[in-house]
KEFIMI-960421 format. One record per residue: chain; residue number from 0; y negated, z negated, x of N, C-alpha, C in turn. Coordinates in nm, 3 decimals. Layout:
BEGIN
<atom c="A" k="NUM" n_Y="Y" n_Z="Z" n_X="X" ca_Y="Y" ca_Z="Z" ca_X="X" c_Y="Y" c_Z="Z" c_X="X"/>
...
// end
This chain:
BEGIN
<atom c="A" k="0" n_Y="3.406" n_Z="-18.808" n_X="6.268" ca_Y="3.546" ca_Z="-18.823" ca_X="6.302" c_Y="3.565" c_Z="-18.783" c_X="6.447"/>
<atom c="A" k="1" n_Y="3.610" n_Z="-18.881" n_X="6.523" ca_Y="3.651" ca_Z="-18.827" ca_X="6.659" c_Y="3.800" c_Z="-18.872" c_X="6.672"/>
<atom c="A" k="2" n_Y="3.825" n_Z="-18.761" n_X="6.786" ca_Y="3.947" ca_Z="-18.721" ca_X="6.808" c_Y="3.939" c_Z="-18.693" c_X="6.972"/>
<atom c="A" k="3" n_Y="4.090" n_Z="-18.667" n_X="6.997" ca_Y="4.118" ca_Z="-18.585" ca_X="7.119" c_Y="4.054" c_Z="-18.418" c_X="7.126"/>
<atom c="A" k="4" n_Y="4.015" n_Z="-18.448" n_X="7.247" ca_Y="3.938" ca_Z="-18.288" ca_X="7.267" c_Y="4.014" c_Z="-18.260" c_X="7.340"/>
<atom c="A" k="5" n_Y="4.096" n_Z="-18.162" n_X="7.350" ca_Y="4.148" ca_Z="-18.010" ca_X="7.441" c_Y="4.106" c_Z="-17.954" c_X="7.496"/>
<atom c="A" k="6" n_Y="4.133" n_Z="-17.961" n_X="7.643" ca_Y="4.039" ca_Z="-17.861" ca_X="7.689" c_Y="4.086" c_Z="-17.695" c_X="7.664"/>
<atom c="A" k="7" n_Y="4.051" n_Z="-17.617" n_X="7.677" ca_Y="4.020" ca_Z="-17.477" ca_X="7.619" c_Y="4.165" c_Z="-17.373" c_X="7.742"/>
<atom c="A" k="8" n_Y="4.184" n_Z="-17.475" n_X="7.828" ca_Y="4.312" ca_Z="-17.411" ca_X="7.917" c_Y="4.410" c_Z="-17.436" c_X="7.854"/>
<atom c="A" k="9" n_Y="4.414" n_Z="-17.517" n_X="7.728" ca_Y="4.528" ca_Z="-17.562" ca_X="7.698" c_Y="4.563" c_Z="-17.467" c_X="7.565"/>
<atom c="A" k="10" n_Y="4.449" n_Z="-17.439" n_X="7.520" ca_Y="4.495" ca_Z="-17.351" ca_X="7.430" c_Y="4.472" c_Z="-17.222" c_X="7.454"/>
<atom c="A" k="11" n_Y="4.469" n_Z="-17.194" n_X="7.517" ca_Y="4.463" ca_Z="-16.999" ca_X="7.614" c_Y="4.633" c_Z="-17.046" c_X="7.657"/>
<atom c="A" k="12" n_Y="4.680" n_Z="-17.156" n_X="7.717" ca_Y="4.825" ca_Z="-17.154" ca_X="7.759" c_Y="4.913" c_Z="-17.189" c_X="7.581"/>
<atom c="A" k="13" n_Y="4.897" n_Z="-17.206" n_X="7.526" ca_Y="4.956" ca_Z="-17.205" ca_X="7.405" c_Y="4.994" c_Z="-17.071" c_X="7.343"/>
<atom c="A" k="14" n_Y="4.874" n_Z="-17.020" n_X="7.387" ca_Y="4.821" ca_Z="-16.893" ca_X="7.302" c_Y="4.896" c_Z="-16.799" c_X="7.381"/>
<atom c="A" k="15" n_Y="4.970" n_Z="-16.829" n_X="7.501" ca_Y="5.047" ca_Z="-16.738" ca_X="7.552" c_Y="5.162" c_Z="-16.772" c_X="7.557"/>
<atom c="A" k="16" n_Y="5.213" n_Z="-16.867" n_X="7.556" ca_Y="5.359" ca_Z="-16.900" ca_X="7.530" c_Y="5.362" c_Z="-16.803" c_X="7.359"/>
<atom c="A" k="17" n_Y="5.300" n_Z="-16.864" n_X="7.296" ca_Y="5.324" ca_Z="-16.822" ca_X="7.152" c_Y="5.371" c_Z="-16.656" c_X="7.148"/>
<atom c="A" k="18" n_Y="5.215" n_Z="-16.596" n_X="7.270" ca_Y="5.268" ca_Z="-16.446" ca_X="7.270" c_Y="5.396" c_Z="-16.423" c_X="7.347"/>
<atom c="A" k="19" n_Y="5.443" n_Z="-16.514" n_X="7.440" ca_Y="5.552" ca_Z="-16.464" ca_X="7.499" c_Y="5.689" c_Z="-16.490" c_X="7.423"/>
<atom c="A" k="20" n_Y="5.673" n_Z="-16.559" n_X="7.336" ca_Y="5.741" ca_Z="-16.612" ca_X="7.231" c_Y="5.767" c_Z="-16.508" c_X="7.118"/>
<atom c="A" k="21" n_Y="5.641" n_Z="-16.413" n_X="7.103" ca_Y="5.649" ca_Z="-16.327" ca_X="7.020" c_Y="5.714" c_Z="-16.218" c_X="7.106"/>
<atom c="A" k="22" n_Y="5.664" n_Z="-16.173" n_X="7.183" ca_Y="5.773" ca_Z="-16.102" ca_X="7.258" c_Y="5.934" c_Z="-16.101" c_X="7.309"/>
<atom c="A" k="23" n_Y="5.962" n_Z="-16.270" n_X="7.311" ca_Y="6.080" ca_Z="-16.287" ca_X="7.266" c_Y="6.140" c_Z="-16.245" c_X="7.196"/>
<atom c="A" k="24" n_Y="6.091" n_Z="-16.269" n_X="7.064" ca_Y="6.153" ca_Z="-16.248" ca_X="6.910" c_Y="6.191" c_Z="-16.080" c_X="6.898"/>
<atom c="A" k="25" n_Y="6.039" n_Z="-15.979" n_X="6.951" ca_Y="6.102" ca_Z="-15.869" ca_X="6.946" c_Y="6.190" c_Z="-15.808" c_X="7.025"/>
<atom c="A" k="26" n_Y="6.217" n_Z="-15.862" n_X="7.161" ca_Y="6.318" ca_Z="-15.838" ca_X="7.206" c_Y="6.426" c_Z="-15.882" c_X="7.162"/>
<atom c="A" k="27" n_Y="6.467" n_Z="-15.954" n_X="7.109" ca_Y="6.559" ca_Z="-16.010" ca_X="7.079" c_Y="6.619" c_Z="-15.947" c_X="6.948"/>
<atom c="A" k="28" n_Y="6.554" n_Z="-15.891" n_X="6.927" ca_Y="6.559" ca_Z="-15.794" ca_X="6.770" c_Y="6.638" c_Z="-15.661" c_X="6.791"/>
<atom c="A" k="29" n_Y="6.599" n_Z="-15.644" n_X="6.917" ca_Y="6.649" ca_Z="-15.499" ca_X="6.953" c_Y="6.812" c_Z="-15.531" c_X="7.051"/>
<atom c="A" k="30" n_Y="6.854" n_Z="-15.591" n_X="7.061" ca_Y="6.935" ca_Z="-15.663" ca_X="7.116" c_Y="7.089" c_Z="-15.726" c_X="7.036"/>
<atom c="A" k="31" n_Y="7.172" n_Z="-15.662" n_X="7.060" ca_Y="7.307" ca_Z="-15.675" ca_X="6.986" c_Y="7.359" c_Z="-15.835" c_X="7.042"/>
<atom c="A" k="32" n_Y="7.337" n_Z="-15.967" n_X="7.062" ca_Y="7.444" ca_Z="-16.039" ca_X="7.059" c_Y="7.560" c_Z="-16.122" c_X="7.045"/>
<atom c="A" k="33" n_Y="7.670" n_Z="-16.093" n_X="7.114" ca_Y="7.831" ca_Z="-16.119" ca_X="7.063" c_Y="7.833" c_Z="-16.246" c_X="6.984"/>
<atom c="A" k="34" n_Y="7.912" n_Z="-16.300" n_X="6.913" ca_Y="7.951" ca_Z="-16.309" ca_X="6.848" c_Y="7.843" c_Z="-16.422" c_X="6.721"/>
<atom c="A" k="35" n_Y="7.804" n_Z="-16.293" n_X="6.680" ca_Y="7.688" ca_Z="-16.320" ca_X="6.590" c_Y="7.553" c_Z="-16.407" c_X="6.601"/>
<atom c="A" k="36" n_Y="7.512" n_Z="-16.423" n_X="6.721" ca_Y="7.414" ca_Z="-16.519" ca_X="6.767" c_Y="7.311" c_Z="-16.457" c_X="6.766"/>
<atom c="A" k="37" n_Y="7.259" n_Z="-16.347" n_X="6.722" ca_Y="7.102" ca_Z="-16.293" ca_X="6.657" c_Y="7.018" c_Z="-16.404" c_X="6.591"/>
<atom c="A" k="38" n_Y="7.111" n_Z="-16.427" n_X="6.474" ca_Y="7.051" ca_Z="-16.508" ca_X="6.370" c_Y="6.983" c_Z="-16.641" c_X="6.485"/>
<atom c="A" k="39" n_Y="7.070" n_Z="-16.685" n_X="6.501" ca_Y="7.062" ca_Z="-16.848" ca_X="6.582" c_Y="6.966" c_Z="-16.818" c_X="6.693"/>
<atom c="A" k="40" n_Y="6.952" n_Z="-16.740" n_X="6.764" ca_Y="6.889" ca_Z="-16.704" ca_X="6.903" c_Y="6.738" c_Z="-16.725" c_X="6.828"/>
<atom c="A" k="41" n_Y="6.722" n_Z="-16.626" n_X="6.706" ca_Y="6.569" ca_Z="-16.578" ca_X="6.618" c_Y="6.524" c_Z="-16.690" c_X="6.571"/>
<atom c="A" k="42" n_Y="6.604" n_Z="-16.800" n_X="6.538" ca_Y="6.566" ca_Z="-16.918" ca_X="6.478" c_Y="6.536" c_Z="-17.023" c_X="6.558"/>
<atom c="A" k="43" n_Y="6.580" n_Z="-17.033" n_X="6.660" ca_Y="6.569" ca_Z="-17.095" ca_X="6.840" c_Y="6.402" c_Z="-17.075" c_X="6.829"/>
<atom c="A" k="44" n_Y="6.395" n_Z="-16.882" n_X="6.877" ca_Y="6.258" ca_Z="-16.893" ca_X="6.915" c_Y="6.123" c_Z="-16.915" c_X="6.772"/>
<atom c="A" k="45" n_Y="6.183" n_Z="-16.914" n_X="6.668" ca_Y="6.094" ca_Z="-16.954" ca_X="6.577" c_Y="6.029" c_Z="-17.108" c_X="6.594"/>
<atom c="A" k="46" n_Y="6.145" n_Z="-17.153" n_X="6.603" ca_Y="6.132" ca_Z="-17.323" ca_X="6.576" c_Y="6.067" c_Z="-17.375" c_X="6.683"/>
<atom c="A" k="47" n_Y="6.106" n_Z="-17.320" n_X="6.799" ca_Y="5.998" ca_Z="-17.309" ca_X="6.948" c_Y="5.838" c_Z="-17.310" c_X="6.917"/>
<atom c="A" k="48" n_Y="5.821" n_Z="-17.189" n_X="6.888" ca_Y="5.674" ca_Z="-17.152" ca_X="6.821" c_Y="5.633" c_Z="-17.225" c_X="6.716"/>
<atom c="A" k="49" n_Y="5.694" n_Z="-17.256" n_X="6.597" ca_Y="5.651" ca_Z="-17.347" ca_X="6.504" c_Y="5.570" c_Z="-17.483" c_X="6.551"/>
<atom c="A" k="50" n_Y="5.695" n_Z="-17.534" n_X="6.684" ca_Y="5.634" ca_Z="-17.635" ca_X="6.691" c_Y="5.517" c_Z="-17.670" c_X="6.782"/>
<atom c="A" k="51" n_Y="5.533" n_Z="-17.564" n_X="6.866" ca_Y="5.366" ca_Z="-17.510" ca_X="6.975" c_Y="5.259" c_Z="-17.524" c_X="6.855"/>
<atom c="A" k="52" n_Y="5.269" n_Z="-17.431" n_X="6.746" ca_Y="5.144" ca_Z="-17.428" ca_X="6.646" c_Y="5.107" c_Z="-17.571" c_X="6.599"/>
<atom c="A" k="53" n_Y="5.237" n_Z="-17.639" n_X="6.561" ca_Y="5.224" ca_Z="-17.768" ca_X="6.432" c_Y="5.165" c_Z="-17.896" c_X="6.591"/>
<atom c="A" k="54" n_Y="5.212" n_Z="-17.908" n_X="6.698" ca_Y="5.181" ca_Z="-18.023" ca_X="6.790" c_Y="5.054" c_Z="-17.968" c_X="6.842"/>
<atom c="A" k="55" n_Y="5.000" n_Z="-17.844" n_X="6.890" ca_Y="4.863" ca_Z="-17.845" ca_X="6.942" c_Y="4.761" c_Z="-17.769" c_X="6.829"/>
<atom c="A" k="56" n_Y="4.778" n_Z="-17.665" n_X="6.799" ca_Y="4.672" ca_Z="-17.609" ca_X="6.671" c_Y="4.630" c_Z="-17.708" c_X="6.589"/>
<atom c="A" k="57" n_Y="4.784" n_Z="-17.770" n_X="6.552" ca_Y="4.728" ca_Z="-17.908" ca_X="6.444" c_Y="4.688" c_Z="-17.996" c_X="6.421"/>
<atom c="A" k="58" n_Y="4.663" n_Z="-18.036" n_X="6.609" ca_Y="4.637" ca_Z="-18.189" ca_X="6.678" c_Y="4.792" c_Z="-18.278" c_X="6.632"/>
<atom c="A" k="59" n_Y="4.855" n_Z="-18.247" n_X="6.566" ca_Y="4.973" ca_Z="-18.371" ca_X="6.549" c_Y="4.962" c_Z="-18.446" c_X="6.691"/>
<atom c="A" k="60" n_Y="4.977" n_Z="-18.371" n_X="6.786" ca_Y="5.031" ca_Z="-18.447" ca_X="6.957" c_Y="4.950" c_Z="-18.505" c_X="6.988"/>
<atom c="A" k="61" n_Y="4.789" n_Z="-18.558" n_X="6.984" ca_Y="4.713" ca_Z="-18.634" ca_X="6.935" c_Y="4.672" c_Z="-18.732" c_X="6.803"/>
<atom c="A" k="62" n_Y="4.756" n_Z="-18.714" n_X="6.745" ca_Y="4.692" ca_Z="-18.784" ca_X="6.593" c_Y="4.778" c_Z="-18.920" c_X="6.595"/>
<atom c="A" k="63" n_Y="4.737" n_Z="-18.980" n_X="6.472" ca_Y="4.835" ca_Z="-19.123" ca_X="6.479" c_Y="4.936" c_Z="-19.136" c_X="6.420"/>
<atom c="A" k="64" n_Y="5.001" n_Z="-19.250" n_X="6.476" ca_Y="5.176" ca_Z="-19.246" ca_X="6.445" c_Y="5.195" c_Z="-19.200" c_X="6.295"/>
<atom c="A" k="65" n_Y="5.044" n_Z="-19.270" n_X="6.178" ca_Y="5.154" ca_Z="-19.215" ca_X="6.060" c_Y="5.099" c_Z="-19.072" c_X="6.017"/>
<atom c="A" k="66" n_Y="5.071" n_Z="-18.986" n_X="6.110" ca_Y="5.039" ca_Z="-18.898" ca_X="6.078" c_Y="5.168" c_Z="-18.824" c_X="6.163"/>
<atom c="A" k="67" n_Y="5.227" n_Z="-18.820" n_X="6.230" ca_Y="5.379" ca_Z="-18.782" ca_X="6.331" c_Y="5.472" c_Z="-18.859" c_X="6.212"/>
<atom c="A" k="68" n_Y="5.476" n_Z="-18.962" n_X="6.153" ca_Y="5.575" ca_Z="-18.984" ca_X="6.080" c_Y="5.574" c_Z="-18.912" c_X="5.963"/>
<atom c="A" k="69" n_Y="5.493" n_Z="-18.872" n_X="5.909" ca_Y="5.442" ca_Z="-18.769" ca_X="5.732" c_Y="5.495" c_Z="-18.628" c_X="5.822"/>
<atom c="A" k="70" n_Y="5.461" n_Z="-18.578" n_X="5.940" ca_Y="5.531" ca_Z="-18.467" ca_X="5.965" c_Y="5.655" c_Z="-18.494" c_X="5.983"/>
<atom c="A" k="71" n_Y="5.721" n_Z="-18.610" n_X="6.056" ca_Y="5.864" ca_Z="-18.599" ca_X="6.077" c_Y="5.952" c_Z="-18.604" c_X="5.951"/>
<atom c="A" k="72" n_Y="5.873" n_Z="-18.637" n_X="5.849" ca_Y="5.932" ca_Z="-18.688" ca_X="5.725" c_Y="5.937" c_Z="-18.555" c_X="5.663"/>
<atom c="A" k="73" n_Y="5.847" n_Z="-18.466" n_X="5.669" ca_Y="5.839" ca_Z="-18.363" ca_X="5.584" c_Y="5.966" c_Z="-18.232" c_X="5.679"/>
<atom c="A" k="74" n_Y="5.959" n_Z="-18.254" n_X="5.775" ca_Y="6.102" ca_Z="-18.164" ca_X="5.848" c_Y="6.217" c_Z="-18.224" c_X="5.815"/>
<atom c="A" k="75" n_Y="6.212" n_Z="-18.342" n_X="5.802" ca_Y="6.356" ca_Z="-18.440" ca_X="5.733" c_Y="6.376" c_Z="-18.368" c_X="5.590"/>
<atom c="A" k="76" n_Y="6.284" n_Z="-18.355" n_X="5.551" ca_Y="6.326" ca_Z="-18.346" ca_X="5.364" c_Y="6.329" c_Z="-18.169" c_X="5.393"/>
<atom c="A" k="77" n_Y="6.301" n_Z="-18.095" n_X="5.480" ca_Y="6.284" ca_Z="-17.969" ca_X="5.491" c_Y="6.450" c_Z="-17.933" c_X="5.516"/>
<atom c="A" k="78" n_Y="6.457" n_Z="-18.003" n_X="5.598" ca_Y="6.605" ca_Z="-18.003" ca_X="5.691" c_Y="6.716" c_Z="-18.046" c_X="5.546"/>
<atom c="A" k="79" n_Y="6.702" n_Z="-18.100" n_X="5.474" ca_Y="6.770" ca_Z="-18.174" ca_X="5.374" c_Y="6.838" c_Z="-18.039" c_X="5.257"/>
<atom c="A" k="80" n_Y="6.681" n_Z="-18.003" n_X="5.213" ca_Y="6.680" ca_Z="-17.854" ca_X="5.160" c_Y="6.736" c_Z="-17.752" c_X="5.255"/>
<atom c="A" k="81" n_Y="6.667" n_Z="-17.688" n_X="5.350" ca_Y="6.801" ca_Z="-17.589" ca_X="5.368" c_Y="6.909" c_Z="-17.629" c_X="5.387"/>
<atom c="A" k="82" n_Y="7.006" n_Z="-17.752" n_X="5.390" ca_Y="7.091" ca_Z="-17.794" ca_X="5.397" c_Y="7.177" c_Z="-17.776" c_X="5.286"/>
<atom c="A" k="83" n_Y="7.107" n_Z="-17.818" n_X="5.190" ca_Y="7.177" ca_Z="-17.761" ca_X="5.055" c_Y="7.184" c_Z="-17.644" c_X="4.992"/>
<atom c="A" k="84" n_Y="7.075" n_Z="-17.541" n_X="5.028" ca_Y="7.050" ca_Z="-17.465" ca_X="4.986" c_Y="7.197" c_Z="-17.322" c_X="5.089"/>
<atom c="A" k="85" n_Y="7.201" n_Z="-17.393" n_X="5.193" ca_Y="7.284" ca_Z="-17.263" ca_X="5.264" c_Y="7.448" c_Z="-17.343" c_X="5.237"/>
<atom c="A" k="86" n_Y="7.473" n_Z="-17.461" n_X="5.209" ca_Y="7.583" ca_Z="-17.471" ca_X="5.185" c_Y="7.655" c_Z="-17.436" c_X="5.038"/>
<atom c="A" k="87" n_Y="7.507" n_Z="-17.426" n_X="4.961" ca_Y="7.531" ca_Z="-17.346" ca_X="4.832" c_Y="7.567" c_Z="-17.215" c_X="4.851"/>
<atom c="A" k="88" n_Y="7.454" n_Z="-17.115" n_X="4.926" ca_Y="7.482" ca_Z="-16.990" ca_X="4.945" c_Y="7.616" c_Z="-16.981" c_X="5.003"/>
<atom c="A" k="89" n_Y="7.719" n_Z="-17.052" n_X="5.145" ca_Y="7.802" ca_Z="-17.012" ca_X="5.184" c_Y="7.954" c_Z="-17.097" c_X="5.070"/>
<atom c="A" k="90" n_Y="7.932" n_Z="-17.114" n_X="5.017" ca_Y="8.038" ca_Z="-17.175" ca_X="4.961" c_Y="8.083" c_Z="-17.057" c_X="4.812"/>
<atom c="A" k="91" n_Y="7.977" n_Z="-16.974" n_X="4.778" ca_Y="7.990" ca_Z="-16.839" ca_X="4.670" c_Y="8.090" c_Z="-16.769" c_X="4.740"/>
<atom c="A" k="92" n_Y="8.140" n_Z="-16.750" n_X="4.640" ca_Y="8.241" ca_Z="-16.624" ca_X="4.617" c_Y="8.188" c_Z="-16.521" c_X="4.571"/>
<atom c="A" k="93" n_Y="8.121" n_Z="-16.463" n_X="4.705" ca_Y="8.069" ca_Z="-16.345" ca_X="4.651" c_Y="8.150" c_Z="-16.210" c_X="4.584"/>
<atom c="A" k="94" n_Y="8.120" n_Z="-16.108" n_X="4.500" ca_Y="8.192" ca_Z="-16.038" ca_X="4.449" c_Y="8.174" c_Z="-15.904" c_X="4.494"/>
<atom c="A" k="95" n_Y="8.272" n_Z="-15.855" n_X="4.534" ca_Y="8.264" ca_Z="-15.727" ca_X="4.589" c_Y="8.327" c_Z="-15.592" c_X="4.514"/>
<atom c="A" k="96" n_Y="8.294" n_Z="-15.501" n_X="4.550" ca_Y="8.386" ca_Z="-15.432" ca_X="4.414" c_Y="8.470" c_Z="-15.351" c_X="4.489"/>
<atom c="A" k="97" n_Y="8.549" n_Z="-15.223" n_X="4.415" ca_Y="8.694" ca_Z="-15.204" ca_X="4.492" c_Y="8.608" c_Z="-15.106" c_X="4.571"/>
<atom c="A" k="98" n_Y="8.499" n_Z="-15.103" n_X="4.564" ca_Y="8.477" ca_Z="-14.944" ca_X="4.706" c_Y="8.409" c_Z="-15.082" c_X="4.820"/>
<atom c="A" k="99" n_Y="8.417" n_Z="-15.209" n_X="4.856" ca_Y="8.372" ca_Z="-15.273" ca_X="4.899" c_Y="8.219" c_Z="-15.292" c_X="4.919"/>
<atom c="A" k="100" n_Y="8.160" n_Z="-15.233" n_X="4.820" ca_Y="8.027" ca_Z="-15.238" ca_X="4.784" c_Y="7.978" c_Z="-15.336" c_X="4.728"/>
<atom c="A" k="101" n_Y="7.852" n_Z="-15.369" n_X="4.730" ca_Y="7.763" ca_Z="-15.506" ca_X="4.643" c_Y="7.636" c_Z="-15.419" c_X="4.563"/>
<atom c="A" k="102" n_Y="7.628" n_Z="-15.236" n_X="4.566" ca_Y="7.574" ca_Z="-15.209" ca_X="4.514" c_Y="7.517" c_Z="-15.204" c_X="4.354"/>
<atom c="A" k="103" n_Y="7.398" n_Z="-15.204" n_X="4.266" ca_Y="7.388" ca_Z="-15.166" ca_X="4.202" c_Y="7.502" c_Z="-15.077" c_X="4.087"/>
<atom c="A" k="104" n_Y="7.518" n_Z="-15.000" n_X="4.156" ca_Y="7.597" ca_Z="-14.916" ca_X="4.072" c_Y="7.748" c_Z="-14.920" c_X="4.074"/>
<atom c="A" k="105" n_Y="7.794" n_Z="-15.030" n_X="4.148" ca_Y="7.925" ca_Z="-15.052" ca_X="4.204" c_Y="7.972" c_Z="-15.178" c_X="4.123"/>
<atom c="A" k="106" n_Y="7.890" n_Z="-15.251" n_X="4.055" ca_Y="7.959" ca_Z="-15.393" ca_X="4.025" c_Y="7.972" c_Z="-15.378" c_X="3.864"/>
<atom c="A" k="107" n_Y="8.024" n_Z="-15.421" n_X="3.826" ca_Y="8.146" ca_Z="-15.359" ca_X="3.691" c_Y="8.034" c_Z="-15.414" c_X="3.602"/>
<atom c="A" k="108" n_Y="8.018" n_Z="-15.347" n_X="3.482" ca_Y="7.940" ca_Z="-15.404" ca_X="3.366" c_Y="8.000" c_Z="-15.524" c_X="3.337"/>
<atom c="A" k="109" n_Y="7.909" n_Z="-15.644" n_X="3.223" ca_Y="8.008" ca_Z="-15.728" ca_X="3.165" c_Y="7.987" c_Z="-15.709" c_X="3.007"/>
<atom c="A" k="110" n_Y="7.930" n_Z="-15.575" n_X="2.957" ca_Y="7.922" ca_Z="-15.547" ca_X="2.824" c_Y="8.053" c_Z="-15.475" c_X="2.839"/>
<atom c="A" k="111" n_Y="8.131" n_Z="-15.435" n_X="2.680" ca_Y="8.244" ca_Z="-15.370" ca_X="2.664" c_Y="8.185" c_Z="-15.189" c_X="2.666"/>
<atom c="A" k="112" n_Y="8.262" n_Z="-15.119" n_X="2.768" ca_Y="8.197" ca_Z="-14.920" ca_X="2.719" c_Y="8.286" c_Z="-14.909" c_X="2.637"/>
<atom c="A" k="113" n_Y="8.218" n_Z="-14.814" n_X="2.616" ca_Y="8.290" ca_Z="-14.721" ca_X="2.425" c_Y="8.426" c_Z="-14.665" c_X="2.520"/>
<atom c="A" k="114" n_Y="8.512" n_Z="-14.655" n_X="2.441" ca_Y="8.682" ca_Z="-14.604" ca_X="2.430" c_Y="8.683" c_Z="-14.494" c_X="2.376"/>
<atom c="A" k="115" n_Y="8.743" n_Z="-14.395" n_X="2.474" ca_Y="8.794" ca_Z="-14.273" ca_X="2.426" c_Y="8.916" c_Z="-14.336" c_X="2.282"/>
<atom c="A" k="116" n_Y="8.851" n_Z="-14.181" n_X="2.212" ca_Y="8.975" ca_Z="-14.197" ca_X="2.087" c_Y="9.083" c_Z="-14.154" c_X="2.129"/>
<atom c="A" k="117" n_Y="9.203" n_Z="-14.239" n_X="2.037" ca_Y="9.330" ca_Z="-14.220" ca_X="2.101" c_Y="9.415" c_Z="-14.081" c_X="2.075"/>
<atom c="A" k="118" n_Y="9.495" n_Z="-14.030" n_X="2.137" ca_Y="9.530" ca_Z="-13.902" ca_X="2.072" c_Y="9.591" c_Z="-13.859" c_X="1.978"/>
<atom c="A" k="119" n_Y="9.611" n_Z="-13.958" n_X="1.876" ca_Y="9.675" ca_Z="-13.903" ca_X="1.775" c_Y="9.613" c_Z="-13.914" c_X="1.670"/>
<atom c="A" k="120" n_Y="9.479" n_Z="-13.963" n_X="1.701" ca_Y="9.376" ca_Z="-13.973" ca_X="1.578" c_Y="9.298" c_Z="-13.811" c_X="1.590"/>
<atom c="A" k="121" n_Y="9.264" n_Z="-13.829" n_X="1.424" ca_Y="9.220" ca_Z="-13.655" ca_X="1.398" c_Y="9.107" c_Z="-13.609" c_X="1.451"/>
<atom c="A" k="122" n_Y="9.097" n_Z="-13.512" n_X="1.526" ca_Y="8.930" ca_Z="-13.491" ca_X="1.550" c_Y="8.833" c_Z="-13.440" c_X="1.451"/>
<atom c="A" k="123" n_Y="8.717" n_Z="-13.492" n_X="1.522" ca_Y="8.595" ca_Z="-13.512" ca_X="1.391" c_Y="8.563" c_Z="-13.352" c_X="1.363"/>
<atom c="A" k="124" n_Y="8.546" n_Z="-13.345" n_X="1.246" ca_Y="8.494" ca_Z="-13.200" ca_X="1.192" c_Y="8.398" c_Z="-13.165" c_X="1.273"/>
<atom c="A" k="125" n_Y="8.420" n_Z="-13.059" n_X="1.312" ca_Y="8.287" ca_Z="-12.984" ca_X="1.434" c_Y="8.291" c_Z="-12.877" c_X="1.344"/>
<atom c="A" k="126" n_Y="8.365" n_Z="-12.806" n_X="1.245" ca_Y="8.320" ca_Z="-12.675" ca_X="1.140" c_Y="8.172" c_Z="-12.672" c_X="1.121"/>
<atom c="A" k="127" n_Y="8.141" n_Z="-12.575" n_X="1.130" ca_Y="7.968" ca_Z="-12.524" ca_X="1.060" c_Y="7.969" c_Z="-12.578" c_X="0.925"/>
<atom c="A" k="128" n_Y="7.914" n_Z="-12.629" n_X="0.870" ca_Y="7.857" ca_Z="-12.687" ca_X="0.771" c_Y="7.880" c_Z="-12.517" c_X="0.651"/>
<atom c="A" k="129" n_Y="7.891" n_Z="-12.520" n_X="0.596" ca_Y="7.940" ca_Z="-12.406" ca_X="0.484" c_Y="7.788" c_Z="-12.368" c_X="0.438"/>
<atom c="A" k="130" n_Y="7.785" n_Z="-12.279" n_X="0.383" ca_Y="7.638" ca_Z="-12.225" ca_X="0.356" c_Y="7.594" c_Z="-12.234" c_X="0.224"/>
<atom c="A" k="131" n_Y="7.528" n_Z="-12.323" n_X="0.146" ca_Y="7.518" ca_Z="-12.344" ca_X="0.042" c_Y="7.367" c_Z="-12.332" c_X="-0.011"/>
<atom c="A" k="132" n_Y="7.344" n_Z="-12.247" n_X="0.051" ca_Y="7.186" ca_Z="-12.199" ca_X="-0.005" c_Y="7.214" c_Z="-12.086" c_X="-0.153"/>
<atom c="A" k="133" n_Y="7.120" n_Z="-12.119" n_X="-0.215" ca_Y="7.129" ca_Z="-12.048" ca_X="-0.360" c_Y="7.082" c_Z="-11.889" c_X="-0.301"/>
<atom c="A" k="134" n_Y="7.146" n_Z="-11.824" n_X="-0.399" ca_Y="7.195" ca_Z="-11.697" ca_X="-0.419" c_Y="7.036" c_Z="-11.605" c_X="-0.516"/>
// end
C-alpha cells in the first residue's frame, strides 16, 4: 500500500501546535470569561486539535475523496446527535428544591413517610408488662 509520505517536520510541527493547543486549554481553564464563554472557548480549542490529529496522524489530508467523505459523514451524523441530545438536555425542567439545591439529600422522596399520630388518638401502652412469673 502506498501513500503520501510526510516528511518528519511536519509532524514535530503538529506535535507542537497540539502542545500549544494543550497549553491553551489549560490556560484557559484557569481563566474566568464574561459572559459564559469558557465552555465555547474549550470546545474551539478541542475541535482545533481534533482536527490536527484526524487530517495529519490519520492521513485523512492525503487519503481519497471517499475516505474525506466517510469522515465528513461521520461529523454530520456526530453533529446531528449532539444536536439532539443538548436540545433534550436544555429543554428539562430541571428540579430544584426549596434550599435551591439538586443535592442528594435535598430532592423530596416520591415514596409516602410515615405520619405522626394525630393528637387525639390514645397513646400506645408503654406500661411495663405486669409480672406474671409463678410464685
Amino acid at each position: 500500500m502506498s501513500g503520501h509520505i510526510s516528511p518528519t517536520s511536519t509532524y514535530f510541527a503538529i506535535f507542537g501546535a497540539l502542545m500549544v493547543g494543550t497549553a491553551l486549554t489549560v490556560a484557559a481553564a484557569f481563566i474566568d470569561f464574561p459572559a459564559q464563554l469558557n465552555f465555547p472557548i474549550a470546545l474551539a480549542i478541542a475541535i482545533t486539535k481534533a482536527t490536527l490529529v484526524v487530517l495529519f496522524f490519520m492521513h485523512v489530508k492525503y487519503s481519497s475523496k471517499l475516505t474525506k467523505l466517510i469522515v465528513g459523514v461521520a461529523v454530520f451524523f456526530l453533529g446531528i446527535m449532539l444536536t439532539l441530545t443538548f436540545s433534550d438536555y436544555l429543554s428539562r425542567g430541571w428540579f430544584t428544591a426549596a434550599t435551591r439545591s439538586t443535592s442528594a439529600g435535598a430532592i423530596v422522596s416520591l415514596t409516602p413517610q410515615p405520619q405522626p399520630a394525630p393528637a387525639n388518638a390514645p397513646a400506645p401502652n408503654t406500661a411495663p408488662a405486669p409480672n406474671t412469673a409463678p410464685k
